[in-house]
N, C-alpha and C positions, 0 to 999 in steps of 0.2 A: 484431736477433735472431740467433742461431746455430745453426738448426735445421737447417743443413745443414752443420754442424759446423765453420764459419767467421759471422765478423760480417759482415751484410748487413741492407740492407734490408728490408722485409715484403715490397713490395711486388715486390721482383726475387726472390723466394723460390717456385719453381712448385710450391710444394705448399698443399695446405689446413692452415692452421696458425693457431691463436688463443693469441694473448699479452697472458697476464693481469696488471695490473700489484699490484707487491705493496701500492703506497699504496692502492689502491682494497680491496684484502684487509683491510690492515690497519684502514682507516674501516669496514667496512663489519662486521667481530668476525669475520671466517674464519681459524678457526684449523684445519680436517680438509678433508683430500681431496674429500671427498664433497661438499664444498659450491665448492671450487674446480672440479672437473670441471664440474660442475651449468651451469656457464656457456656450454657447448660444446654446438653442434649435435650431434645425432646421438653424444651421449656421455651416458652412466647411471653411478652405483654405485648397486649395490645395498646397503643397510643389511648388513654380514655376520652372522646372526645367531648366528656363534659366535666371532668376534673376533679372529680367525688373519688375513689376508689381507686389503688391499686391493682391492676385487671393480671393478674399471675394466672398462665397455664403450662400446667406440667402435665404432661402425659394428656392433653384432652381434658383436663379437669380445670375449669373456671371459674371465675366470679361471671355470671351470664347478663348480668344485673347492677346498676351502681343500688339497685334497692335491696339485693341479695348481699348476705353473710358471703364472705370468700369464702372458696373450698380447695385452698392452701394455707394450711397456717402459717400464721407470721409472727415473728419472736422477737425480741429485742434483748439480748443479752440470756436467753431461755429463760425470758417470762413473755404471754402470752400478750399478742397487740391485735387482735382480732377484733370482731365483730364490726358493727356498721361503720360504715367511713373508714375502714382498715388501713395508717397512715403511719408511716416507720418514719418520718420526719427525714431532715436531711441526710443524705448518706457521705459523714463529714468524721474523719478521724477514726477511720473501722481499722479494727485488729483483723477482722475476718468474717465470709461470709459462709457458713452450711448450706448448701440446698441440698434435701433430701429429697429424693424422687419416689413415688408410690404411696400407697396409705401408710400413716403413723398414727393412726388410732390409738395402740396401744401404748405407744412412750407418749405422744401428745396429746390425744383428743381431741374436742370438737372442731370439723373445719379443715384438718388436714387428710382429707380424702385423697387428692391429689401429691398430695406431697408437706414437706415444711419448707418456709425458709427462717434462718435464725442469722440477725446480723448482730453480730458483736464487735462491740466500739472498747474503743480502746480504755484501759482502765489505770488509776494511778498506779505508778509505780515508786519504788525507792531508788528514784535517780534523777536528778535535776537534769532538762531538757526539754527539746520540742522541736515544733515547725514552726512557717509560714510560709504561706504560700497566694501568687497573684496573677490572676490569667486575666488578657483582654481579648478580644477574640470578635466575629460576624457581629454584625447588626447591633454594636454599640454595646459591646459583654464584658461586665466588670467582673470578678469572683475572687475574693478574698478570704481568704481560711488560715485557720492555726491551732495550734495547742501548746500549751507549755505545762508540765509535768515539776511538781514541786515537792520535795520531801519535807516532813514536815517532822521532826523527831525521828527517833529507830522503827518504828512502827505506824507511822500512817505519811499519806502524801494526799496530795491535793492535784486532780486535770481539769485545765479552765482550756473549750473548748469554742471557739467561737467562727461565724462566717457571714457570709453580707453579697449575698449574688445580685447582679439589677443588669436587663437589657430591654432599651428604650426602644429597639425595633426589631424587627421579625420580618422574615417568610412575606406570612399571610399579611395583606394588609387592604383594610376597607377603604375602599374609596369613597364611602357616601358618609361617611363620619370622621375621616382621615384619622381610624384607628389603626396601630400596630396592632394583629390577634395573636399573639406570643409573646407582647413582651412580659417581662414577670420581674419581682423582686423577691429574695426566701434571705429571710437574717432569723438570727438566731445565737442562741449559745447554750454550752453544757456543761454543769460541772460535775467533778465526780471526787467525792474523798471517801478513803479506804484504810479500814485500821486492817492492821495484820500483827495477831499475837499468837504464844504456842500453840493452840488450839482452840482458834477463832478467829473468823476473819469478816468484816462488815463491810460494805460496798456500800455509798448512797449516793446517787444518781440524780440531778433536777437537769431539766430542758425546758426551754419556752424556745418556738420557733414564728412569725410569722410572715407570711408568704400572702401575694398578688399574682395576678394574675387573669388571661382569659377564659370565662367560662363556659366556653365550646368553641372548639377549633374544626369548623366545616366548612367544607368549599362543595358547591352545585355545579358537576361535570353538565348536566343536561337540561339544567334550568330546573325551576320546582315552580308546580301551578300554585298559585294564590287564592282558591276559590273562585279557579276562572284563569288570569291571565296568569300565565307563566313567565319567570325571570331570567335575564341570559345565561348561557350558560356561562359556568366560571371556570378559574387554574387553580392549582394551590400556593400564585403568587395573590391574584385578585379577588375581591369576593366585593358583593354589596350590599350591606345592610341596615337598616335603619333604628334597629335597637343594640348598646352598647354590649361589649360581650367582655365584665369585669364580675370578677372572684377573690374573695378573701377570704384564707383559712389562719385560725389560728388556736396554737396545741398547748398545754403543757403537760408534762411528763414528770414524775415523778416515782423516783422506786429505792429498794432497800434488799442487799440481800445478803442474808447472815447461814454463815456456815461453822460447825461445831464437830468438834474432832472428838468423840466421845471413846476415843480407842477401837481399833478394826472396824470402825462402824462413821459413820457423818451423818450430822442432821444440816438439813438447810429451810432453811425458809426465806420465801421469797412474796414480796408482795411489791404492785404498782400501782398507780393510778394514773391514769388519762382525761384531761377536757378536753377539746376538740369542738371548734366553732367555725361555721361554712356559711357564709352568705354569698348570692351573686345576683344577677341578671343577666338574662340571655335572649336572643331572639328565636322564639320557637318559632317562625314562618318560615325564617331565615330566605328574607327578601328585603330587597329593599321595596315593594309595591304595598302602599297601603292605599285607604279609602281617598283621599285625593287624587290619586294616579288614577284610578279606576275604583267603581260604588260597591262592587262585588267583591275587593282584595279585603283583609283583615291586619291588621298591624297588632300583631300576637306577642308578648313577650313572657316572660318567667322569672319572678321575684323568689329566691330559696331562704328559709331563714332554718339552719339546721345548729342543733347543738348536742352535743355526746358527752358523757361522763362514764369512766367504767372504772371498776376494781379489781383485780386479780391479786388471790391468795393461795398459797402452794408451800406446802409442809413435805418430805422429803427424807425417810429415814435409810440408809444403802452399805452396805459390806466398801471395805476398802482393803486394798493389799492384792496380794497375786497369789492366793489360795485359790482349790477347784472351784468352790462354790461360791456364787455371787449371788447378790439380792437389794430388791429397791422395794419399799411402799410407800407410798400415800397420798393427798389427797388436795381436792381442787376445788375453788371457787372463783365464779367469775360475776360480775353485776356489772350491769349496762342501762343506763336510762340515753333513751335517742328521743329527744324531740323535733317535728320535722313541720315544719310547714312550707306552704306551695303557692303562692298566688300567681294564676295566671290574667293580665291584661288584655283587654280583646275591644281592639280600638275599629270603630265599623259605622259604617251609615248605619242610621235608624229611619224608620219612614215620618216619625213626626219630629225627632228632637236631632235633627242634624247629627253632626260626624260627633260618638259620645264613646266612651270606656266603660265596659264591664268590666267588672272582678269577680274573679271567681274563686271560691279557694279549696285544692285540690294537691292535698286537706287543707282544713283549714289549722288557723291557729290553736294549739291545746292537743294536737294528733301525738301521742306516745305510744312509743314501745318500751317495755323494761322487758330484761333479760335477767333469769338469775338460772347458773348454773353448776353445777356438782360433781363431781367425778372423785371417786375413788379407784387405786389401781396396786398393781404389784407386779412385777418383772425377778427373774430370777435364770440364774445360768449354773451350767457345771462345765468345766472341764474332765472330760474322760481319759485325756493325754493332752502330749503335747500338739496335737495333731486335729484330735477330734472332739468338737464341744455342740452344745447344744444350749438353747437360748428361749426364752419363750414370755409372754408376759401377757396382763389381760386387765381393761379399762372397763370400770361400768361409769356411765355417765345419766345424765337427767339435765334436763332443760326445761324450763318453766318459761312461758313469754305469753305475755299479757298486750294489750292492743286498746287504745282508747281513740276511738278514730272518726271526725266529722269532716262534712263537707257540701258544698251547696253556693249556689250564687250570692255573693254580697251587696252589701250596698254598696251604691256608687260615690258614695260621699262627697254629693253634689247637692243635698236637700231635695232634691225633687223626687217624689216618693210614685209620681207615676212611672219617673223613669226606671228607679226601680223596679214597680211593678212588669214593668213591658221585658227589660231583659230578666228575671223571676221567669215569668214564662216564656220566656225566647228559648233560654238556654236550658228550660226543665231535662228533656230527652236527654241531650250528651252529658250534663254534669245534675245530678237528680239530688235532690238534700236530703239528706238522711246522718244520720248518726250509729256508729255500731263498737258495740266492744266484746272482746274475744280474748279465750285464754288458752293456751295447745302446751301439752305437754309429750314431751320425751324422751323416751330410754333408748339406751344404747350399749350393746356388749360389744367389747372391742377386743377382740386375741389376735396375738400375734406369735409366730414360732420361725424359729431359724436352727439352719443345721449348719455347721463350720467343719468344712477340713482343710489343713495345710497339707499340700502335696509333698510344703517344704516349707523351712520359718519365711522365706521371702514370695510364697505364692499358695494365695488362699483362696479356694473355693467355697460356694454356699449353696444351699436350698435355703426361699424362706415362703412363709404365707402369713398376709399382714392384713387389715381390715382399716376400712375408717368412714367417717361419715359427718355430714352437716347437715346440722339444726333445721326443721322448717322455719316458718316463719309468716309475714304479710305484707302481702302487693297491698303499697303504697300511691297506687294508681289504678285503681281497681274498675273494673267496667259495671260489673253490681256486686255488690255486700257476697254472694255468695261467692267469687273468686277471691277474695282478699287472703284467707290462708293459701298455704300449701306445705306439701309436709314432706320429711326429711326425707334423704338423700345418703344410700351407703355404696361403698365397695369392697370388692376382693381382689385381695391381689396375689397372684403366683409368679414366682419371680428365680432364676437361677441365675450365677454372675461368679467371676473369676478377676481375683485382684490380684498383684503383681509386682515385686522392687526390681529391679534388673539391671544387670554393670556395676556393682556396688551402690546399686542407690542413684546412677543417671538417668536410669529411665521407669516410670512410673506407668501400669497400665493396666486396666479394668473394660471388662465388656459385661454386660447384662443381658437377658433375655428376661420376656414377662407376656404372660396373659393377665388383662384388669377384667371384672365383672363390674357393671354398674346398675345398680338399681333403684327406680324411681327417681331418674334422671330429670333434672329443672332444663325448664328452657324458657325464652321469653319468645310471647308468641302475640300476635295482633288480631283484633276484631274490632270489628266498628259498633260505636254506641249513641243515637242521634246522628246520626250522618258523620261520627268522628271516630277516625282511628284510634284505638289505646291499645297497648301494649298489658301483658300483663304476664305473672308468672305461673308455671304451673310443671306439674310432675308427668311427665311425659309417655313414662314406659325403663325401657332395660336397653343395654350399649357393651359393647363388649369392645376392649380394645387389645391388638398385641404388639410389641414391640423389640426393639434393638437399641442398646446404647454400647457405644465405642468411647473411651478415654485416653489419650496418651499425653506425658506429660516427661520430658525430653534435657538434661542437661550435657551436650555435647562436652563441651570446652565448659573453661570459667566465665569467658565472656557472651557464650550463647545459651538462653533457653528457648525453647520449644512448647507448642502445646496444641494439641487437637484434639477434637468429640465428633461423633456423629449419630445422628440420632433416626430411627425411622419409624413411624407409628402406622396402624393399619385403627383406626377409631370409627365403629359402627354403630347404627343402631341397630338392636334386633329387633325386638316389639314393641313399636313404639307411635303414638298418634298427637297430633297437635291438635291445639283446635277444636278437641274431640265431642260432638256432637253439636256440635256450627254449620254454618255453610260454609265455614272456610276450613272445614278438614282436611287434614293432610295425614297421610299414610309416611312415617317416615323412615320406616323397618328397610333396613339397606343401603340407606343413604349415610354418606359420612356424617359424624358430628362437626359443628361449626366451628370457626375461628381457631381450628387447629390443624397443622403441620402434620405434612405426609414425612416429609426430610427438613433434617436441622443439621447443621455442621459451624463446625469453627475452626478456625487456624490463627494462631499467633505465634510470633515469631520474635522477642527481645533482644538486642546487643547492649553488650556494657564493654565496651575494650580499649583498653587504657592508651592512649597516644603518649602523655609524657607521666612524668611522675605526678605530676599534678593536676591531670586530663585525662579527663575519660571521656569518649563518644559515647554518646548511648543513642541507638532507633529503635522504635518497633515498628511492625505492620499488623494489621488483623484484617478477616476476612471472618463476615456471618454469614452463612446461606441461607435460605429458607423457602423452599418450593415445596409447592401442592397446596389441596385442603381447600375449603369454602370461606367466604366470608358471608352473614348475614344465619337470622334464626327460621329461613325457611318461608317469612313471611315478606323474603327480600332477600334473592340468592346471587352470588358470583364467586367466579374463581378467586381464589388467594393468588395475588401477582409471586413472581418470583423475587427472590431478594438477594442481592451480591452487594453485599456492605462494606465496604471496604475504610476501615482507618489510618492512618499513615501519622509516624511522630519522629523527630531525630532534634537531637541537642547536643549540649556538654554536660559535665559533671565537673566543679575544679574543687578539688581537696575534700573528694568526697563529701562536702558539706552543700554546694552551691551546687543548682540544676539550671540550666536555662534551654529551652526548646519549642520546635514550633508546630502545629499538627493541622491535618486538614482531617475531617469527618464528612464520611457519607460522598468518598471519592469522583464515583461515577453521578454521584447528584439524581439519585433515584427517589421517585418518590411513591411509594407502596400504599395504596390502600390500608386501613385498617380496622373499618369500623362501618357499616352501610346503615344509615336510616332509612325507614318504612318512605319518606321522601323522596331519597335516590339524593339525599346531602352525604356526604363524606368527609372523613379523616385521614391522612396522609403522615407519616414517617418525614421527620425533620430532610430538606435537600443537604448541599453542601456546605459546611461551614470549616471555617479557620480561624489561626489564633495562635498565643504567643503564652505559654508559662515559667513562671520564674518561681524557686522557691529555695527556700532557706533549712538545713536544720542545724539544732544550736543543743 
C-alpha cells in the first residue's frame, strides 16, 4: 500500500489503515462511496439528502455542511480531489481503496483531519485484457461496466474504462407529480495510458462522467407546517410534493503523473485538474400545500446553478531502496474557483396582485469563492534495527480564500415594478440586500511522529502522534454579513495499535487504540432571521474523542475468506456553545457530537469452491451494524436508529472466466434515518433490493 506516500507493506505502516481490494468491490456490485467506506471501523456516510457532497465520517470527523470543505481527505490515485463539491466520480474499475483513519496532516494536508481516503483505479498495464460486466436488478436497474487493457508496444498500454447506470423507479415516489425520487442515470468513461521506460514512468488519466438524478430525497414522518397548515404525514415509500426534485452533475477529470528514477532517490510530479457542474431544483417546503389549497401556505422552491474548477500540483523528491535512512520533500498547490448561485421561488398570495412569485437570490448570481493553497512538507525515518524504527514528518501549509458575495430580492420579471416594489419590502427582514467581500487567510503546522517495534518480522507494534486540520472558510447562507466567515478547524491525535500475519499469512490482525483532541470545532447551527429559520456555520468550541478499532482478516481453506472490524468511539464535547450569544443558545459541553457512531462492526464472509473442473460456487454474506450516537446539529435532535444490514449474494463461476449470480441488499428491509431537517423532513438508507449480475473477463 502507499499510505504513507511510498509502497510498503501493511503491516510496517504505523498507522490505522484498511485496504479495500477492488476485486472484492467489483463481486460484490459496489459501485458508491457509501458503501465502500461502510466497511471501516469507526467510519459512516451519511445518505446526503440533497446530493452535493460526499458526507465521510471517520472517527466523528465530518463534512457538517454540503457548504463546508470535507474534513476527510479525498484522493484519486494520491492526488488531491478535495475542496467544494468533493466528488470521486464513479467507483468503476478500482485496483484498491486506502482509508486511513486519524489526522494525516502531515503526509496529506489540508482537510484530512479526520482521516484520508485514496481510491486507486486501475491503471494500464502490459497485457491485453479486461472485463464486462451487467446487473439488472429493483425498480427497473440497468448497470453496465468494463474495461479492456491494451498493450501498445514494449512500453506503454492503453485502459479504456467505461459505464452507463440508469433506474427509472425508486423506493420514494411522489404521488402529486408521479415522480420516482431515486431514479438516477451516471455514464461515463475513463482512459488511461501509461509509458513505462528504465527510469520513468508517465501515467495520464482523462474522465468525463455525467450523472441525474434527485435532488433531495425526504420524506415527512409527522407532516411539516406550511406557514400554517400542516401536511400528512408521509413513509419512506410515499411522499407529496409539488415541486420537481431533479439534479445534474457533471465532471471532468483530468491528471498526469510522472515519476523519475534518479538513482536511490525518485522524483514525481503530479498534477490534476477538475470541472465539476451542479444544477438542480428542489422543493424547499417540501409539501405539496401551496397558495391555492390554503392563502397562508407558500409553494417554495430552490433553483442551484454551481460550477467548480480546481488544480492540483505536487512535486515529490524521496529515498528508495531498504537502507536505515528514508526521506521525502516537497511541495503543494491547490486552486479552486467555486461559483454558486441560489435562487429561491416563493410562490404566495399577495394582497393586491393575486397568487404572484418572488425571487430571491440567496446569493445571487456572480457569488465566488477562489481558493489558492501551499504547503510545503518533509517526512523522514530511520531504522535502528531490525525491530526498532522511528518515523516523523511535518507540513506547513497556508490558505488564501477570497469571497465575492451578493444577495437580495429580485425582480420578478413580470414588468410590473410595483410588484416589485411590494415583495422589495415584504421580504426586506429575512433576505436583506447587501453585498460583501472577504479574504481569510491561513497557516498551518502539521507534525507527525511514529515509533515502530516488531516483537517479530510478522507482528508489529506502534506509538504514533499525528495532527491535521481544515481550512475555514464562508457560510453561503448567511443570516447577516457578520457570520459569513468562520475559521479553521484542527486536531491531535494519540494513537497506540498492534498489527499482525498469523498461520503463514491466513490470518491477518490489527487493533488500535486513540485519544483525538479537537479544536474549534464547525457545526451547523440555526437562528431565525425575519420570522425564517437559516442555518449557518460556525466554530463551536473543543471535543475530545476516544476510541477502539478491531480488524481481522481470515483465509481458512482455499475456498473460504473471512473478515471482521469493530469499531467503538466515545465523541464529546468539552467546551463548547452553539448559538452563542442568541436566544437560542445552547451549552453543548458534554453532549455527544452528532451523526456519529457509538459501535460500528462488519462481518463478511466469501466462498469460492470448485464443484467440477469447470465450476465454481461462489456466496458471500455481510453484515453492517451500527448502533448509538445522535442524529441532528442540536437545533433538531434524535437518537441514531440502530442498523443490522445485511447483504446476501451466491452464483457460479465457469472456467474461471464467467460469473453469474444473484443478491438481495438490505435483507431485513430497514430503513435508518440519516439526516434530520430543522422541519422534522428526513432521509432514510435505501430498503430491500435485488438483482441478477453477469460478467465476463477476457
Amino acid at each position: 500500500m502507499t499510505a504513507r506516500r511510498r509502497e510498503e507493506a501493511a503491516i510496517d505502516v504505523p498507522i490505522a489503515v484498511t485496504a479495500i481490494d477492488g476485486e472484492v468491490l467489483k463481486e460484490r456490485g459496489i459501485t458508491e462511496m457509501r458503501d465502500i467506506v461502510a466497511q471501516v471501523p469507526n467510519a459512516v456516510i451519511q445518505d446526503n439528502p440533497e446530493s452535493f457532497n460526499v458526507f465521510v465520517n471517520i472517527r466523528g470527523m465530518r463534512i457538517v455542511d454540503v457548504q463546508a470543505e470535507p474534513n476527510v481527505g479525498l484522493y484519486r490515485n494520491g492526488m488531491y480531489m478535495g475542496g467544494h463539491r468533493a466528488n470521486l466520480g464513479a467507483q468503476v474499475d478500482i485496483d484498491r481503496v486506502e482509508v486511513l483513519r486519524g489526522p494525516q496532516g502531515g503526509y496529506y494536508g489540508r482537510s484530512s483531519i479526520g482521516g484520508t481516503v485514496d481510491v486507486v483505479y486501475a491503471t494500464p498495464k502490459q497485457q491485453l485484457g479486461g472485463y464486462a460486466k451487467a446487473t439488472v436488478g429493483s425498480y427497473k436497474l440497468t448497470k453496465l461496466e468494463g474495461a479492456v487493457n491494451l498493450p501498445i508496444g514494449d512500453s506503454t498500454a492503453l485502459r479504456i474504462t467505461g459505464w452507463s447506470f440508469n433506474q427509472s423507479e425508486s423506493e420514494l415516489y411522489n404521488e402529486t407529480l408521479g415522480e420516482y425520487v431515486g431514479a438516477y442515470t451516471d455514464r461515463g468513461f475513463r482512459l488511461g495510458y501509461a509509458v513505462n521506460l528504465s527510469n520513468l514512468s508517465v501515467l495520464w488519466t482523462v474522465e468525463k462522467q455525467h450523472a441525474t438524478g434527485p435532488s433531495m430525497r425526504t420524506y415527512a414522518p409527522f407532516g411539516i407546517a406550511n406557514f400554517g397548515p400542516v401536511s400528512t404525514p408521509e413513509t419512506p415509500e410515499l411522499i407529496r410534493r409539488d415541486t420537481r426534485s431533479d439534479a445534474t452533475k457533471d465532471q471532468w477529470y483530468l491528471a498526469q503523473a510522472i515519476k523519475y528514477d534518479v538513482g536511490g532517490s525518485e522524483i514525481s510530479l503530479n498534477t490534476s485538474y477538475k470541472e465539476y457542474k451542479f444544477d438542480s431544483i428542489q422543493d424547499s417546503d417540501q409539501t405539496a400545500i401551496g397558495p391555492e389549497q390554503d392563502s397562508r401556505a407558500r409553494q417554495t422552491g430552490i433553483l442551484r446553478d454551481e460550477k467548480t474548477k480546481s488544480w492540483f500540483l505536487e512535486a515529490m523528491w524521496g529515498s528508495k531502496g531498504s537502507g536505515p535512512f528514508s526521506w521525502m520533500v516537497g511541495a503543494s498547490y491547490f486552486d479552486e474557483t467555486f461559483d454558486f448561485a441560489r435562487t429561491i421561488t416563493s410562490r404566495r398570495v399577495t394582497p393586491s396582485f393575486g397568487i404572484q412569485t418572488a425571487l430571491i437570490g440567496f446569493p445571487n448570481a456572480g457569488t465566488q469563492v477562489k481558493t489558492k493553497s501551499t504547503a510545503i512538507f518533509v517526512t523522514a525515518g530511520y531504522k535502528f534495527s531490525d525491530a526498532l524504527s522511528i518515523d516523523a514528518g511535518l507540513r506547513y501549509s497556508k490558505d488564501k480564500k477570497t469571497l465575492a458575495y451578493a444577495q437580495g430580492v429580485l425582480p420578478t420579471g413580470t414588468g410590473n415594478t410595483a410588484l416589485d416594489t411590494f415583495f422589495a419590502g415584504l421580504l426586506a427582514g429575512p433576505y436583506p440586500t447587501y453585498a460583501f467581500s472577504s479574504e481569510l487567510n491561513f497557516e498551518n503546522w502539521s507534525p507527525n511522529v511514529s515509533l515502530s517495534f516488531k516483537l517479530s518480522p510478522e507482528l508489529n507494534t506502534y506509538l504514533s502522534y499525528s495532527t491535521g486540520f481544515r481550512p475555514g472558510a464562508f457560510n453561503l447562507s448567511p443570516t447577516t454579513p457578520q457570520t459569513i466567515p468562520y475559521g479553521q478547524e484542527t486536531a491531535q491525535n494519540f494513537e497506540a495499535g498492534i498489527k499482525g500475519n498469523f498461520l503463514d499469512g491466513k490470518l491477518q490482525a490489527s487493533a488500535a487504540v486513540f485519544y483525538m483532541r479537537q479544536k474549534d470545532l464547525l457545526l451547523a447551527q440555526t437562528t431565525s432571521l425575519g420570522g425564517v429559520d437559516r442555518t449557518y456555520l460556525s466554530n463551536v468550541g473543543t471535543a475530545s474523542t476516544y476510541g477502539v478499532e478491531l480488524e481481522l482478516n481470515a483465509r481458512p481453506t482455499d475456498w473460504l475468506q473471512l473478515s471482521a472490524s469493530l469499531g467503538w468511539l466515545d465523541p464529546k464535547f468539552d467546551d463548547a456553545v452553539a448559538n452563542r450569544g442568541l436566544p437560542s443558545q445552547q451549552v453543548l459541553s458534554g453532549k455527544l457530537i452528532p451523526y456519529t457512531r457509538r459501535w460500528t462492526a462488519n462481518f463478511y464472509a466469501a466462498v469460492d469452491a470448485p464443484v467440477t473442473d469447470s465450476v465454481d460456487f461462489v456466496a458471500s454474506a455481510a453484515l453492517r451494524y451500527e448502533q448509538g450516537g445522535v442524529l441532528g446539529d442540536y437545533y433538531v435532535i434524535d437518537p441514531y436508529e440502530t442498523m443490522h444490514k445485511i447483504d446476501l449474494s451466491a452464483g457460479v463461476v465457469i472456467n474461471k472466466k464467467i460469473r453469474v449470480s444473484a443478491y438481495v441488499r438490505n435483507l431485513a428491509d430497514e430503513h435508518i434515518s440519516q439526516f434530520w431537517f430543522y422541519n422534522r423532513g428526513t432521509n432514510t438508507s435505501e430498503g430491500r433490493t435485488f438483482g441478477i449480475d453477469a460478467s465476463i473477463r477476457f
